[in-house]
C-alpha positions in Angstrom: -20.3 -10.5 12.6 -20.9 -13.6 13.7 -24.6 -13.7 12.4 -22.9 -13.0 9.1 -20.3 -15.4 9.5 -22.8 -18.3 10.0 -24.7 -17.3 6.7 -21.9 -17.6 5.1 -20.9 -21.2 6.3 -24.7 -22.0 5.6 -25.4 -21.0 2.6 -21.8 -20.0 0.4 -23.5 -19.4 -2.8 -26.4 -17.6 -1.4 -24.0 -15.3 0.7 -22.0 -14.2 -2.3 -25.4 -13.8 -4.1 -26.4 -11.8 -1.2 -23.0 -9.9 -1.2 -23.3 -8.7 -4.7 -27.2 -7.3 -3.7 -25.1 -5.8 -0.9 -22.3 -4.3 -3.2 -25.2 -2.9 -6.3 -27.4 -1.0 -3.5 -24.2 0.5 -2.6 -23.2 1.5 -5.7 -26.5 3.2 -6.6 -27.0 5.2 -3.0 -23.4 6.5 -4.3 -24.6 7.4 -8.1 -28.0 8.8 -6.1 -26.0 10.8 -3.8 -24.0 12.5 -6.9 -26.8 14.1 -8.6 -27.3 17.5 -7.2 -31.2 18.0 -7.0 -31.8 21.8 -7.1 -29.4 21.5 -10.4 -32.2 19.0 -11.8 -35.0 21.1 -10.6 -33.2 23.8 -12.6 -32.7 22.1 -15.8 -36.4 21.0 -15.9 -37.8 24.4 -15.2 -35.3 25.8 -18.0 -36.6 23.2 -20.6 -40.1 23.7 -19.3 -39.7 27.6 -20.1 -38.5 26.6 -24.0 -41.2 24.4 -24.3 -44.0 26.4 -23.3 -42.7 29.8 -25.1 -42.7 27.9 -28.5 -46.2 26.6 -27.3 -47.4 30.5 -27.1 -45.6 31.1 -30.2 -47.6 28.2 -32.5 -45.6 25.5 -31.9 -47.0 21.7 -31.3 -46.6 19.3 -28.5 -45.3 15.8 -29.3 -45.5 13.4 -26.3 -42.4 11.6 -27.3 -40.4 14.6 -28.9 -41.1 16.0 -25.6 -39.9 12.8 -23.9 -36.7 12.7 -25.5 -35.6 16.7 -25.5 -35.9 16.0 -22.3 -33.7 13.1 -22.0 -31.0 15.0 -23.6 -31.1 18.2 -21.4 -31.1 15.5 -18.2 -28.8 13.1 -19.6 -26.4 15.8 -20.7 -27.1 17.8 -17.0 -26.3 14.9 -14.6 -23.3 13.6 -16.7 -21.6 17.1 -15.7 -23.1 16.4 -12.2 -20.5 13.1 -12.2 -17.4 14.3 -14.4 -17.5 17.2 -11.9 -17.3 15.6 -9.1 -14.8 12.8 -10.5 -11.9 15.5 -11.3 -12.5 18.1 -8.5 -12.4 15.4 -5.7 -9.0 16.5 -4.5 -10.1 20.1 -4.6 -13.1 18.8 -2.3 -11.2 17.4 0.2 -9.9 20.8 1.2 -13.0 22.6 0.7 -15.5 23.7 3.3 -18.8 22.3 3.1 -21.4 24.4 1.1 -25.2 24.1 1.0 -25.7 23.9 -2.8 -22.2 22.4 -3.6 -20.5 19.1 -4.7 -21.8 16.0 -3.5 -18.2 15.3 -1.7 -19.0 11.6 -2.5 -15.6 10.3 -3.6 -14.3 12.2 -0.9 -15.9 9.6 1.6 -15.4 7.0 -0.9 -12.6 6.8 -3.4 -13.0 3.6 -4.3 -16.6 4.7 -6.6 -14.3 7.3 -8.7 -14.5 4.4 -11.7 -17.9 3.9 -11.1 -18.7 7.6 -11.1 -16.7 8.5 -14.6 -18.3 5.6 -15.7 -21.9 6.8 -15.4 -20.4 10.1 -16.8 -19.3 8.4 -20.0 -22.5 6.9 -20.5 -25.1 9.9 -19.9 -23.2 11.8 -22.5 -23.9 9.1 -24.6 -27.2 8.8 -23.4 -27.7 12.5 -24.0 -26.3 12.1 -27.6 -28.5 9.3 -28.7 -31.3 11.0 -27.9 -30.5 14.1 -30.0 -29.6 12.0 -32.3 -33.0 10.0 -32.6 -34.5 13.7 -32.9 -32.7 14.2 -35.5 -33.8 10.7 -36.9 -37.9 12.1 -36.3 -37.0 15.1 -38.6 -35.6 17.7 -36.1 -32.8 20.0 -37.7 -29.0 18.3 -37.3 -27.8 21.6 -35.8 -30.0 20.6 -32.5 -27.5 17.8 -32.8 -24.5 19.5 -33.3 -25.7 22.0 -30.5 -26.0 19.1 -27.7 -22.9 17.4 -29.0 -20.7 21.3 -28.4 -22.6 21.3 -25.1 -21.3 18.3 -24.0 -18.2 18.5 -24.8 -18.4 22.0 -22.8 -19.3 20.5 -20.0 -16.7 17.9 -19.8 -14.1 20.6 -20.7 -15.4 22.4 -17.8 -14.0 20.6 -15.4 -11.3 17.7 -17.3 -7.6 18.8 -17.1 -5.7 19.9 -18.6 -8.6 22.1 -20.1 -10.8 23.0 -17.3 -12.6 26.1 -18.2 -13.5 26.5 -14.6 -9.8 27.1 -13.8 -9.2 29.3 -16.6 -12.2 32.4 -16.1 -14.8 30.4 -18.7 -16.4 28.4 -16.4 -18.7 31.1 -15.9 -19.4 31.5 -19.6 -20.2 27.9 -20.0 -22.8 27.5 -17.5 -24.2 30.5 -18.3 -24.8 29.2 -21.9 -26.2 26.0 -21.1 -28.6 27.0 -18.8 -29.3 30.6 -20.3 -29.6 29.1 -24.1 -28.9 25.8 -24.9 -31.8 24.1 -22.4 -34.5 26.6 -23.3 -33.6 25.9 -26.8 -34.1 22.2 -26.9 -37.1 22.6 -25.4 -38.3 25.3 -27.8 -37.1 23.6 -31.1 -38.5 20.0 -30.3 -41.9 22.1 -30.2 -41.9 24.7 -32.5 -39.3 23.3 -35.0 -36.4 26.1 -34.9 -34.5 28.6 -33.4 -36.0 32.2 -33.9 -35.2 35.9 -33.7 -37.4 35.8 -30.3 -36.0 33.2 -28.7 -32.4 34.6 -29.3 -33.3 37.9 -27.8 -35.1 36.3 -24.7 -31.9 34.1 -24.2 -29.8 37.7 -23.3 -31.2 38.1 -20.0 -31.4 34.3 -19.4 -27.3 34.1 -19.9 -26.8 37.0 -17.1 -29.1 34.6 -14.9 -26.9 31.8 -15.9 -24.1 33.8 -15.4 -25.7 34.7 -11.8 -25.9 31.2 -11.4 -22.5 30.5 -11.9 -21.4 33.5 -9.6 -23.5 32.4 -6.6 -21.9 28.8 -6.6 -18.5 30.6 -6.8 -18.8 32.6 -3.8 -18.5 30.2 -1.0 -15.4 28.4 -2.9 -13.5 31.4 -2.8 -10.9 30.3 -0.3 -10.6 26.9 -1.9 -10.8 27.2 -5.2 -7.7 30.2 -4.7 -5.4 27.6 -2.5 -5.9 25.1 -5.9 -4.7 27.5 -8.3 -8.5 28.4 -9.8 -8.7 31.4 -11.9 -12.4 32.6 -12.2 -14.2 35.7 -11.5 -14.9 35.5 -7.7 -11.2 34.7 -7.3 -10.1 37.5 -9.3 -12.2 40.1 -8.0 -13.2 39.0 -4.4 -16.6 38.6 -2.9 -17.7 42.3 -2.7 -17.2 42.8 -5.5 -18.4 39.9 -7.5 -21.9 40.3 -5.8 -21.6 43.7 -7.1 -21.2 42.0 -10.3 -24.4 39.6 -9.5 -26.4 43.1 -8.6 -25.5 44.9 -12.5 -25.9 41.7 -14.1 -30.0 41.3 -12.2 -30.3 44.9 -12.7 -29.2 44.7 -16.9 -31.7 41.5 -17.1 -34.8 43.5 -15.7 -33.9 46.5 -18.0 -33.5 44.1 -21.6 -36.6 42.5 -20.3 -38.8 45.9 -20.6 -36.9 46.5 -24.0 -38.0 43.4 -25.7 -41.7 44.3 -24.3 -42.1 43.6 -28.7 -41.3 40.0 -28.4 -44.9 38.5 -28.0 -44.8 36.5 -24.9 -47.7 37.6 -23.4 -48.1 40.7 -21.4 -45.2 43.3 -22.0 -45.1 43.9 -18.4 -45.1 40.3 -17.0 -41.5 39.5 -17.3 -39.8 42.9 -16.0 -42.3 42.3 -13.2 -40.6 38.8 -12.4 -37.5 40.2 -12.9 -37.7 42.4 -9.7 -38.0 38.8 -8.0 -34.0 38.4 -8.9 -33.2 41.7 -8.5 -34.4 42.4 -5.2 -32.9 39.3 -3.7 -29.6 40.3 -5.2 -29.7 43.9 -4.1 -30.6 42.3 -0.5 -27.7 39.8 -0.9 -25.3 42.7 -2.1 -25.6 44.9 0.9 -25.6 42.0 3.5 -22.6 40.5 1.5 -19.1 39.9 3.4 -16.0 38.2 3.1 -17.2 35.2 5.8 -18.0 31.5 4.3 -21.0 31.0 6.1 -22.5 34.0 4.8 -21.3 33.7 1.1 -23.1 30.2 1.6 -26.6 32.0 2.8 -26.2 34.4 -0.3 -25.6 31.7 -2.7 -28.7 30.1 -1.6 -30.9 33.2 -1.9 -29.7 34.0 -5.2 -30.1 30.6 -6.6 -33.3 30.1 -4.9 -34.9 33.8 -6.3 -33.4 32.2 -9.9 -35.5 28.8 -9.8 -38.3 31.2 -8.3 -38.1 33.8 -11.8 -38.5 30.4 -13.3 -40.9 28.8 -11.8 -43.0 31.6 -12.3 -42.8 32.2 -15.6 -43.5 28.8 -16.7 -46.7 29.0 -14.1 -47.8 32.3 -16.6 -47.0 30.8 -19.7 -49.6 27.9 -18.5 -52.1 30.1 -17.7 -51.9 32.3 -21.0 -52.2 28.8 -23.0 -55.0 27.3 -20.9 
């Protein structure tokens, strides 16, 4: 204090100079500390997957078409990463600590809230300039229309009075974006447009998302039903909704070995990844219980045998294009 003290008496200007240094590293640990990385990871091996199953399907790579598809899906992602976390703070501050949860950021500090809906308000922007300049390059308007619906989906997901999380369509929304809409920017800045086979790949992709959405849920049970939150794992308990999780993995695997007509590459690849997914969620079903901690563990698992099914289906796609 007094070191400080004596810089200041030194040196005024260069102390408030200093100050304001001080005051911006702050404010960008606090943006840093909002963006949930396994989300980011997610998002990337989503668009990854549209991008290389338009590749296999004829489509073209364009460096900076590439660039900014991707822009939009990560623009769009952490912008939903910061309004989240701006209007459930008060639902936060009552919620047990999760591993793959909020960021519990303005919980600790308050005072960033403006900052944080700030940097919300500007990736959506971000996110729609960049489909926009697609648009500009010669790529359909409805890719436009599509990120401006997502958007707005995501920001209704959590923004009262709307809040689709609180109303049983959270699950619906998440499951959308990650299932379709980020696959699908990645496949139509590379092959152009929407098809028939992309549309019937997306089916199991939404009961992923929808997995997704159901894993997160889990853990919040006790908090999200003390703050009045109507969604699935609230209305049918945790049993039961990992039941749900189970049917859902076990109705992905069984489109997956219907649509062996959809030339992706071997008719037997996907069901095989499937059974990554599917066993995790059978395991997570029957060591399922009503406890926190061990919703928490399943939540990881699930999540983590999602990015996994990911992960390794982009890693085939490569090596059927090399």
């Amino acid at each position: 204090m007094l070191i400080t003290q004596s810089f200041k008496n030194l040196d005024p200007e260069a102390f408030e100079m200093w100050t304001v240094v001080v005051e911006n590293v702050e404010s960008l640990r606090i943006c840093l500390r909002v963006i949930r990385p396994h989300i980011v990871v997610g998002g990337l091996l989503g668009y990854c997957l549209g991008v290389l199953l338009a590749l296999v399907r004829g489509g073209q790579l364009d460096i900076a078409a590439l660039a900014l598809g991707y822009a939009v899906v990560l623009f769009g992602d952490l912008s939903t990463h910061f309004s989240n976390d701006y209007y459930d703070t008060d639902l936060d501050r009552g919620a047990r600590r999760k591993a793959l949860g909020s960021s519990y950021v303005l919980v600790e500090h308050p005072e960033a809230r403006p900052l944080v809906r700030g940097m919300a308000v500007a990736l959506t922007v971000a996110s729609l300039l960049a489909a926009a300049s697609l648009v500009l390059l010669g790529y359909p308007p409805s890719l436009l229309a599509l990120v401006a619906i997502t958007n707005l989906l995501g920001w209704l997901y959590s923004t009262p009075p709307v809040q689709l999380n609180a109303r049983g369509l959270g699950e619906i929304t998440i499951a959308l974006g990650t299932g379709f809409v980020i696959p699908a920017v990645g496949y139509v800045v590379t092959l152009g447009v929407i098809d028939v086979a992309l549309l019937i790949l997306s089916a199991p992709l939404v009961l992923y998302g929808l997995i997704l959405s159901l894993s997160l849920e889990l853990p919040d049970l006790e908090a999200d039903r003390e703050g009045g939150r109507t969604n699935l794992v609230v209305i049918l308990g945790r049993r039961p909704a990992s039941l749900l999780v189970l049917l859902l993995s076990v109705t992905a695997t069984v489109i997956f070995i219907m649509v062996k007509v959809v030339d992706f590459g071997s008719p037997w690849v996907l069901p095989l990844l499937s059974t990554v997914p599917l066993a995790t969620t059978l395991n997570t079903f029957y060591r399922s219980s009503d406890t926190h901690a061990e919703a928490d563990r399943v939540s990881v698992m699930n999540i983590s045998a999602l990015s996994l099914f990911l992960a390794a289906f982009d890693a085939y796609l490569i090596l059927r294009l090399i």
